[in-house]
C-alpha positions in Angstrom: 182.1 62.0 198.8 178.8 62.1 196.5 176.7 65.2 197.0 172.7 65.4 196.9 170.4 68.2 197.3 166.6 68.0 197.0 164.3 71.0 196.7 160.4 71.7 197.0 158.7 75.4 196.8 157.2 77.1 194.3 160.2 78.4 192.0 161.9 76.6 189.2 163.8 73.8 191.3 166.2 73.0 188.3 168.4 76.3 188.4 167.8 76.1 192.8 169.0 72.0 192.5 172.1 73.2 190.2 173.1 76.0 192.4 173.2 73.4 195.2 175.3 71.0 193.3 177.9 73.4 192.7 178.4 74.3 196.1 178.9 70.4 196.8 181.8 70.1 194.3 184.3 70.3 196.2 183.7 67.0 197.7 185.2 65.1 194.6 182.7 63.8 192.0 183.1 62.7 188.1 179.7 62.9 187.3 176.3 64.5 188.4 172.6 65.0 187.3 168.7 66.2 188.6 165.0 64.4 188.6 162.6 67.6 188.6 159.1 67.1 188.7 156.7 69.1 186.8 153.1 67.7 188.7 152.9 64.9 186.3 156.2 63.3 185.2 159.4 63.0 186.2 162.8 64.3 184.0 166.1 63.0 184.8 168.8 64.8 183.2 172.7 63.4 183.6 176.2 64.0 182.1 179.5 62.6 183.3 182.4 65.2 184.2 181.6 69.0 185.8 178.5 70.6 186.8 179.2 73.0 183.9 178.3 70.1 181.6 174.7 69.7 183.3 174.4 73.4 183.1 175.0 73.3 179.5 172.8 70.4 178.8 169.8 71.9 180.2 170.5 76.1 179.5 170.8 76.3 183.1 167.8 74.4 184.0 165.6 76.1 182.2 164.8 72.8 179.9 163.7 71.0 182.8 160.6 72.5 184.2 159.0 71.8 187.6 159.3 73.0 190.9 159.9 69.4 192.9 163.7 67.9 192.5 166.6 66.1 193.2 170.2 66.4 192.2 173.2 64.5 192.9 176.6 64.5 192.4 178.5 61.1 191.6 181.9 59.7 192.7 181.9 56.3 191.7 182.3 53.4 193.7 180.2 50.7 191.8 180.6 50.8 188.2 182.4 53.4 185.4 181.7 57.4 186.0 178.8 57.0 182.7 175.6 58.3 182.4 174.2 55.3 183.0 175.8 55.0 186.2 175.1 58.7 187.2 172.2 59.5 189.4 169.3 60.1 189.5 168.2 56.6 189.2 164.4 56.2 187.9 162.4 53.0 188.4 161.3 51.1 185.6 157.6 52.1 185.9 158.7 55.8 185.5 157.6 57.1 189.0 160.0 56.9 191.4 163.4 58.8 191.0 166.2 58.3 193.8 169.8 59.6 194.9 171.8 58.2 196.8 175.2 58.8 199.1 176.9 55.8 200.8 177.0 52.2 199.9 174.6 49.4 200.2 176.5 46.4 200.9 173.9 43.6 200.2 172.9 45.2 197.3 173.8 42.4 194.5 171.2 39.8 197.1 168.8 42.2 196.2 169.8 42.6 192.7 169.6 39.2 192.0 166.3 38.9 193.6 165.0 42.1 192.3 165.7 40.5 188.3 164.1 37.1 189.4 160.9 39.1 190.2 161.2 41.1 186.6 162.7 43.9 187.4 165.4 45.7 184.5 168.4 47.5 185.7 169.8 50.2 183.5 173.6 50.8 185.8 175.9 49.0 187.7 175.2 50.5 190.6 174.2 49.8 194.3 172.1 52.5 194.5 169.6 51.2 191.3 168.2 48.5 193.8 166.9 51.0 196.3 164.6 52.9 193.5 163.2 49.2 192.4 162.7 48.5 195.8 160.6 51.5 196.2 158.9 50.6 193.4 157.9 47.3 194.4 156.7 48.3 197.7 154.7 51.5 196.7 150.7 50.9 197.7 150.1 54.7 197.3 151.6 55.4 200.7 155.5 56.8 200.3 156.3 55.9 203.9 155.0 52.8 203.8 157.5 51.8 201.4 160.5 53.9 202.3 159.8 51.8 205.4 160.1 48.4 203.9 163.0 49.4 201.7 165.4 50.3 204.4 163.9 48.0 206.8 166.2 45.6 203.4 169.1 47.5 203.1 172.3 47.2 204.9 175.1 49.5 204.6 174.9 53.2 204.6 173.0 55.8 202.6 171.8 59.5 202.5 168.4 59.1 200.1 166.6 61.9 198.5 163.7 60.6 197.1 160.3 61.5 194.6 157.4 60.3 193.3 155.7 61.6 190.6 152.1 60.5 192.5 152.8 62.4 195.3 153.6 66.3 193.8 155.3 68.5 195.6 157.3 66.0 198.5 160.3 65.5 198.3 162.1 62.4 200.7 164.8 62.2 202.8 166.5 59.3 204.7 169.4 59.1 206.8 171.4 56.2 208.1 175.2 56.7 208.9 175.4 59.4 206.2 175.1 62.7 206.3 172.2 64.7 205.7 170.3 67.9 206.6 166.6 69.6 206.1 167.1 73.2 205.2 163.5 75.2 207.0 162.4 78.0 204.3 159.3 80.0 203.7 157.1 78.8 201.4 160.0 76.0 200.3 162.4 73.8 201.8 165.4 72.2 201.0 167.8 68.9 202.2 171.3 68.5 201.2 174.4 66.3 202.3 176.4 69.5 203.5 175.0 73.0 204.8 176.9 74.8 202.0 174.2 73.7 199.6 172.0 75.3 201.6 173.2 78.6 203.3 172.7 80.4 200.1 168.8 80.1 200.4 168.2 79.6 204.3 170.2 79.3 207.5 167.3 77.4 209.2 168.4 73.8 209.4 167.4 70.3 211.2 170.0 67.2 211.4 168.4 63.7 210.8 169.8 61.6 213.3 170.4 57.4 211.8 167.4 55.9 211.1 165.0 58.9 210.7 163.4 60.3 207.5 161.8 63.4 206.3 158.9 63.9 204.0 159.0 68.0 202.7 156.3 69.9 201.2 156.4 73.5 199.6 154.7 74.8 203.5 155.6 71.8 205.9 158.4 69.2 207.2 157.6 65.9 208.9 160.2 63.8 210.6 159.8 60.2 211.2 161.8 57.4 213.7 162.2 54.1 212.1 159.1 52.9 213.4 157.4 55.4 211.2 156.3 57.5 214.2 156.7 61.2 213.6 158.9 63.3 215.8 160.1 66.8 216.4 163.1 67.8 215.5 165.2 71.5 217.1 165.6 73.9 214.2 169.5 75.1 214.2 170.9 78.2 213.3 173.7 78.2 210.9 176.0 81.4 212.2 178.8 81.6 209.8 178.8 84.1 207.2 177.7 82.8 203.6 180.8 84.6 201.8 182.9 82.3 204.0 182.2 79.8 201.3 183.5 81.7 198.3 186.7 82.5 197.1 187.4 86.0 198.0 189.2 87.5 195.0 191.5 84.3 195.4 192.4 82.2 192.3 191.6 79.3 194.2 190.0 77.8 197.3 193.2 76.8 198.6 195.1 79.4 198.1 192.4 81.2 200.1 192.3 78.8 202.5 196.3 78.9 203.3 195.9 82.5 203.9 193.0 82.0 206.5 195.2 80.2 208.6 196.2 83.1 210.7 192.8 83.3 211.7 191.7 80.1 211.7 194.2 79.4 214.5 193.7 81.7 216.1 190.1 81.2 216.5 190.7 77.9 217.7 192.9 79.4 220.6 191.4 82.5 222.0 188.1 81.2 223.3 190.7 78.4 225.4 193.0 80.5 227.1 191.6 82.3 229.9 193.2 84.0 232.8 196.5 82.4 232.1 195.3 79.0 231.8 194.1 77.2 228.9 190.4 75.8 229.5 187.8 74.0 227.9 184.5 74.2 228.8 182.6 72.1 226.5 184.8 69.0 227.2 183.5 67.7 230.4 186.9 65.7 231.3 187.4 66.1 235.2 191.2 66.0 236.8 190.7 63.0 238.4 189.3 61.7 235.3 192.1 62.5 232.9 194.3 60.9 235.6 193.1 57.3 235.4 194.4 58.0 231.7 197.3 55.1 231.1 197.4 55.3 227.3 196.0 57.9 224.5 195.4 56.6 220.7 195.0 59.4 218.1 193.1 57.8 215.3 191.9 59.3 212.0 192.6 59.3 208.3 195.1 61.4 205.8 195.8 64.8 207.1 193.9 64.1 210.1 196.2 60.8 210.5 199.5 63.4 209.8 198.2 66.1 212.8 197.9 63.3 215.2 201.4 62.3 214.3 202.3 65.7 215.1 200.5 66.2 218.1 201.7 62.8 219.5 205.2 65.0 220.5 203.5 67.5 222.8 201.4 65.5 224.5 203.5 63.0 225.5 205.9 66.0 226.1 204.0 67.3 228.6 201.7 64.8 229.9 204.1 62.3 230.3 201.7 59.8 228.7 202.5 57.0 225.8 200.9 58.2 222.7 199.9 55.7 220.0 198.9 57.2 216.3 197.1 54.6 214.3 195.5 54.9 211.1 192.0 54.5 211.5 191.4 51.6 209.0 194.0 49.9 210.3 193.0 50.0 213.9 189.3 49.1 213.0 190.8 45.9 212.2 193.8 45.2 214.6 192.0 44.1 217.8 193.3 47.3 219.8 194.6 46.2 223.4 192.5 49.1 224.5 190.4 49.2 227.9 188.1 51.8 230.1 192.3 53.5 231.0 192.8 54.5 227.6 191.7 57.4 225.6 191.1 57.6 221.9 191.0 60.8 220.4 189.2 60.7 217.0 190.1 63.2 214.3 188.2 63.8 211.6 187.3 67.3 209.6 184.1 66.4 208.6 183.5 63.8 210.7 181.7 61.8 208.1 185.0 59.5 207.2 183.8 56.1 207.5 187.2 54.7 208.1 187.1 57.0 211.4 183.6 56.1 212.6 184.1 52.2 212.5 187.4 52.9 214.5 185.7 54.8 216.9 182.7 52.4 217.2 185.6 49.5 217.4 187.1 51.7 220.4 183.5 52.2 222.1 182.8 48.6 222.5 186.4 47.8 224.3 185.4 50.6 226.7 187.8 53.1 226.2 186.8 56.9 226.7 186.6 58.5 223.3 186.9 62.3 222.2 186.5 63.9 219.0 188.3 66.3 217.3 185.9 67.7 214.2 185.0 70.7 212.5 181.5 70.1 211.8 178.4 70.8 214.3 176.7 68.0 214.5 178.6 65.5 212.8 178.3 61.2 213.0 181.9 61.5 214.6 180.8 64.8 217.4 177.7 62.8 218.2 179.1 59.0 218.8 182.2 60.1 221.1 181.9 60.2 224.4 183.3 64.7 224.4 183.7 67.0 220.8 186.2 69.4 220.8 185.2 71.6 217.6 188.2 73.2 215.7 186.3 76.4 214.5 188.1 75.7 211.2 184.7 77.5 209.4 184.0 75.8 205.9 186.5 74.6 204.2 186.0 73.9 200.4 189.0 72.9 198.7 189.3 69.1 198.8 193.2 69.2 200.4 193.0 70.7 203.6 195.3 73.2 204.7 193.3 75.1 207.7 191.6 71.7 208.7 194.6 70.2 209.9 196.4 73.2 211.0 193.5 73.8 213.3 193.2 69.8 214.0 197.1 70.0 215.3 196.4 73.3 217.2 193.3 71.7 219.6 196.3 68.9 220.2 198.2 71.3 221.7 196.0 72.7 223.4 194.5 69.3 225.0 198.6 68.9 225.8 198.5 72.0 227.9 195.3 71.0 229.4 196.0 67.6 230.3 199.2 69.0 231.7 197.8 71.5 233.5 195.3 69.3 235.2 198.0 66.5 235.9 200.1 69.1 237.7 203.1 68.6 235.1 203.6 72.3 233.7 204.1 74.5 237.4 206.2 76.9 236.5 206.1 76.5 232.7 202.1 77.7 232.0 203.2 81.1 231.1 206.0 80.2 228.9 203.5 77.7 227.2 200.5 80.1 226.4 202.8 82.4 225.5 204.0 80.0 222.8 200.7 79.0 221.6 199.2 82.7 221.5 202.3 83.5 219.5 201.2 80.6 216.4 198.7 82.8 214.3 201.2 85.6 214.5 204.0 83.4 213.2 201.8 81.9 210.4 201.5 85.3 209.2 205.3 85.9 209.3 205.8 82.7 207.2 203.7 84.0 204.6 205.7 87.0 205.0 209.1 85.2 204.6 208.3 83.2 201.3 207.5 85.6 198.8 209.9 83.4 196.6 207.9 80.0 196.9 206.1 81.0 193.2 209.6 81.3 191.8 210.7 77.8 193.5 207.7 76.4 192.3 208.9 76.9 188.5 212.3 75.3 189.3 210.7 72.3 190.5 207.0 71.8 189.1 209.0 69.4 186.1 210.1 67.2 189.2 209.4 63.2 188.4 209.5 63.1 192.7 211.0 65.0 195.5 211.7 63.8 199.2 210.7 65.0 202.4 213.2 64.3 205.2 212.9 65.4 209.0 213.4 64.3 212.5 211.2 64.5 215.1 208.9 66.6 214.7 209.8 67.7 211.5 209.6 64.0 210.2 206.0 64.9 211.6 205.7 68.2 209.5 207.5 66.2 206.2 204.9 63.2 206.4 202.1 65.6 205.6 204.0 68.1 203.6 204.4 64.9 200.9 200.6 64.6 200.8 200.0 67.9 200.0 202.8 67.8 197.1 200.9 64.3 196.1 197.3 65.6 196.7 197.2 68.7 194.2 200.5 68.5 191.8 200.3 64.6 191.5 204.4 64.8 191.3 205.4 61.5 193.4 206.0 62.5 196.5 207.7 61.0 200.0 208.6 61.9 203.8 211.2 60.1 205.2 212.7 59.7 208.3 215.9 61.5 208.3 218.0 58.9 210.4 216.5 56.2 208.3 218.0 57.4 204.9 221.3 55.4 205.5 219.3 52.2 205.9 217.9 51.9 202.1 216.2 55.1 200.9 219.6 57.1 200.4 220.0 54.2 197.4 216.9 56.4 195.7 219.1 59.7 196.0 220.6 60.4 192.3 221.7 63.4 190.4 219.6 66.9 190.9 216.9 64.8 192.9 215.3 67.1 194.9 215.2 66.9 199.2 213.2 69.3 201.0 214.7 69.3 204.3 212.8 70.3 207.5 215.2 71.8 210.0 213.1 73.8 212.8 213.8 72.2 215.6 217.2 73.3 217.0 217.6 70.2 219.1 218.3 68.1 216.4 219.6 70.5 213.9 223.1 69.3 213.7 222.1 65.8 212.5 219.7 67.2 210.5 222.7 68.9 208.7 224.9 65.7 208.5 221.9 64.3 206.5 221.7 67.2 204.5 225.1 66.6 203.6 224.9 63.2 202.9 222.0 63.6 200.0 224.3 66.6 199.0 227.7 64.5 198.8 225.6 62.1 196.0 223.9 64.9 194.2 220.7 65.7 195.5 219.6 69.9 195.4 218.7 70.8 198.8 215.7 72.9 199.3 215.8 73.5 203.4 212.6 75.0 205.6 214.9 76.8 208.5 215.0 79.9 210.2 216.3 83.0 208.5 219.8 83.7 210.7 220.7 79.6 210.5 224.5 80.0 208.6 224.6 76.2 209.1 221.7 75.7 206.7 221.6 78.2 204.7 225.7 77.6 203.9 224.9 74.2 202.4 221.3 74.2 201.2 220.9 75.2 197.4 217.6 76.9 198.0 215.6 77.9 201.4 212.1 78.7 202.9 212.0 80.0 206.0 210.0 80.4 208.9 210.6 82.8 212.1 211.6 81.4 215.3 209.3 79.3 217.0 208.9 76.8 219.8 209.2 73.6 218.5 207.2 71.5 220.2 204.2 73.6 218.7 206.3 74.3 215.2 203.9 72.0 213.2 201.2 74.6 212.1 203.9 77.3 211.5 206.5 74.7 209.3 203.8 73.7 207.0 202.6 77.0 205.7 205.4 77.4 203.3 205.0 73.4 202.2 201.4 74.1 201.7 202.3 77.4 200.0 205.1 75.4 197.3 202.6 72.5 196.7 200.2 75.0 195.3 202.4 76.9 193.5 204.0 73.9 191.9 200.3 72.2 191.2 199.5 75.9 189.7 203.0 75.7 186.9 201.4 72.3 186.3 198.0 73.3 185.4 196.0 70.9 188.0 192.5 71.7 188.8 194.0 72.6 192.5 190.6 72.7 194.1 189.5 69.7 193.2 192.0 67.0 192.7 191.1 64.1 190.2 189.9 60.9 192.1 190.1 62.2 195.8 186.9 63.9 197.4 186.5 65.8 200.8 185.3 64.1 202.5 185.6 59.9 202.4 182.0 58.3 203.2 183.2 54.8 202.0 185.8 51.9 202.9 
């Protein structure tokens, strides 16, 4: 969730550290601020609410001179979104400033143990006892006490660190949260995410748990957590820098929903070769995937939704049971799981720290594990046991749209797979590439087919709530068609079953309440229709997702978005389009800051 960035060179590092921060916002934050060091002092400047504030406060940077900073921004966790709370924190002598990503959970022990000893704290935060710490420790050598700090703190934490005895170093620390060294010339950089950093260099090293990093202007030194120095491989970052920026869009998202063509189709064509759908980098053998007696798809909010919907192929075509389980629930469930099962761990960033315990949880009972993630060189991609990458590239709006369209589209293609190697699809492999080769095509025809969606979106942006209802795989579809109405428009939003609403939720339909009605799959589209009466009968408006020649539907629904025909076993990343399409348009009549929702971030480093 919080974003830092730390620079050292021989430019200006306010306007360099404020640049950074910006490109971080899309994680979610309410407040933000920068430590620069001029060679003698250290300046901490902080404001609560948008990176434009900080801007503002110092003309762009340009009242906070030094080439040596920090910056941070702040979602909050301990305490109120205040100044006070904001990072950077400073130490009490003046010389040490610190930010800080993750939590520290023994951090009122050392709080209370810190005061005894004299020290003042100035926020409520966790992250105030790590500066003290650093402070109490220092004996003129920075590791040294960076060594003894951590060696006290329990929990998780990204540090960027400086001292204002030691000019021109910034520090870096890593333990199970994220964060990268960006290689320059003549400067060097670390953020929390690579989009800080692609702006200035493309040169990047991943700090592995329990490693730091001490940067000067011409030189970067890695250390294990013995304090032994180690070399580190220098990555390439390959994706194209305008990939991060909006594109002529009005918004992220918007942009983002209109990549989806190619985003999925990204994700396919490097997997289907000569007729068969492969994967190379997964390292599963037949005989392997055969001992397989039980898969759990585990992850967190839209990942969570794309394993619901992938559960339907897969057990479809592999013929085996298929458990999705919300990843902080299953951390704590004692999962009858054992070396036959297979976890499959979802996760965009694969950062979520819901996910990671889970996965952990799932390692220790021996089952295989594989990840599903979008980001090289993530905690999730490194702990499982294969990575399957999605190929999603960056995406910056908070509520994903390509992320979990790309997320459901490697399910499929692990269905085929599996499938494939288990000897279950003879006779159906062309029929089944066909259908998935056909999905960025059909995205693009969705878009095509809704050019009313901004008009639907006036009719119902004044909604108190609407309800999603489905079966099957629409119910699938519906459950994260809901989030994304919730997400961005903050209108009250559910999924329901649509079998279920006789059995209490029909008591919630009323006058003009509004149904959106998924009805694209054909094998259950006649009791789809008999439910679609039933909201009708007591008043609802119907607004139904079908195909464009369905008379059934379209005879009885007061408003439509369609979608062309599909296969519906793989309809998921094709019926969401126009849901993802009227949640933006109906956030947009509302006024909502669509990018960047208020108190939800991208990506969810905490409990």
């Amino acid at each position: 969730m919080c974003g830092i960035v730390g620079f050292t060179g021989v430019q200006s590092a306010a306007p360099l550290l404020l640049d950074g921060l910006k490109k971080l916002e899309y994680r979610g934050y309410d407040s933000a601020g920068i430590a620069v060091m001029d060679g003698q002092k250290i300046t901490v400047s902080k404001v609560t609410g948008r990176i434009a504030n900080l801007c503002e406060k110092t003309r762009d940077g340009a009242d906070v001179p030094g080439s040596t900073g920090i910056g941070h921004t702040r979602w909050a966790t301990h305490g109120a979104p205040t100044e006070e709370n904001a990072h950077p924190h400073l130490s009490n002598d003046g010389r040490f400033a610190v930010v800080h990503n993750g939590i520290i959970e023994n951090y009122m022990q050392l709080r209370d143990e810190l005061i005894r000893d004299g020290y003042h704290f100035e926020s409520e935060t966790d992250t105030e006892v790590i500066v003290h710490l650093i402070e109490m420790y220092y004996r003129g050598n920075m590791r040294k006490a960076l060594l003894k700090t951590t060696n006290r703190l329990q929990g998780s934490y990204a540090l960027g660190v400086i001292c204002s005895e030691e000019p021109g170093k910034i520090y870096a620390v890593r333990e199970a949260s994220p964060l990268i060294l960006g290689v320059g010339i003549g400067e060097n950089y670390f953020a929390s995410d690579v989009t800080a950093l692609v702006n200035h260099t493309r040169n990047v090293i991943y700090l592995e748990d329990g490693e730091f990093a001490e940067l000067s202007c011409e030189t970067i030194k890695i250390f294990d957590c013995t304090g032994q120095e180690i070399r580190k491989k220098v990555t390439r970052i390959l994706w194209d820098v305008q990939a991060a920026e909006k594109g002529g869009y009005e918004h992220f998202m918007l942009k983002e929903i209109m990549e989806q063509p190619g985003a999925v189709k990204a994700t396919i064509a490097p997997r289907i070769k000569e007729g068969k759908v492969v994967f190379e980098e997964l390292g599963l053998t037949a005989s392997e995937i055969g001992e397989i007696r039980k898969i759990i798809i585990t992850a967190c909010g839209s990942a969570y939704y794309a394993g619901c919907a992938g559960k339907y192929a897969i057990e479809k075509l592999c013929r085996i049971p298929v458990e999705v389980v919300l990843a902080s629930e299953l951390r704590y469930s004692d999962p009858l799981i054992d070396n036959r099962t297979l976890v499959i761990v979802i996760s965009q960033s694969g950062e979520t720290a819901d996910t990671i315990a889970a996965l952990k949880e799932c390692k220790a009972k021996g089952a295989r594990t594989l990840a599903v993630v979008n980001v090289v060189g993530s905690t999730v991609a490194k702990l499982a046991d294969y990575t399957v990458y999605t190929w999603a590239g960056p995406e910056i709006a908070v509520a994903t749209t390509k992320g979990y369209t790309t997320q459901v589209t490697v399910l499929y293609l692990l269905a085929v797979y599996f499938a494939g190697q288990l000897g279950r699809t003879e006779g159906e492999d062309r029929k089944l590439l066909t259908a998935l080769q056909a999905l960025p095509r059909q995205i693009q025809q969705a878009f095509d087919l809704n050019a009313s969606i901004p008009a639907l979106a006036k009719k119902y942006h004044a909604s108190k709530s609407l309800f999603f209802i489905g079966r099957n795989t629409d119910y699938a579809i519906a459950l994260e068609g809901a989030l994304k109405m919730k997400e961005i428009s903050y209108l009250h939003a559910e999924a329901y079953a649509a079998g279920e609403l006789k059995h209490g939720t029909i008591a919630l339909i009323e006058e003009h309440q509004p149904v959106i009605a998924l009805c694209g799959n054909p094998a259950i589209m006649e009791k789809t229709l008999s439910n679609i009466v039933e909201v009708k009968s007591r008043g609802a408006e119907v607004l139904a997702l079908t195909f464009r020649n369905n008379q059934k539907i379209v005879s009885v629904a007061d408003d439509l978005l369609f979608i062309p025909k599909i296969d519906a076993l793989f309809s998921a990343v094709v019926e969401i389009v126009p849901l993802q399409l009227l949640a933006y348009y109906v956030a947009r009549e509302n006024g909502c800051d669509i990018d960047k929702p208020k108190n939800l971030a991208k990506s969810v480093t905490v409990e």
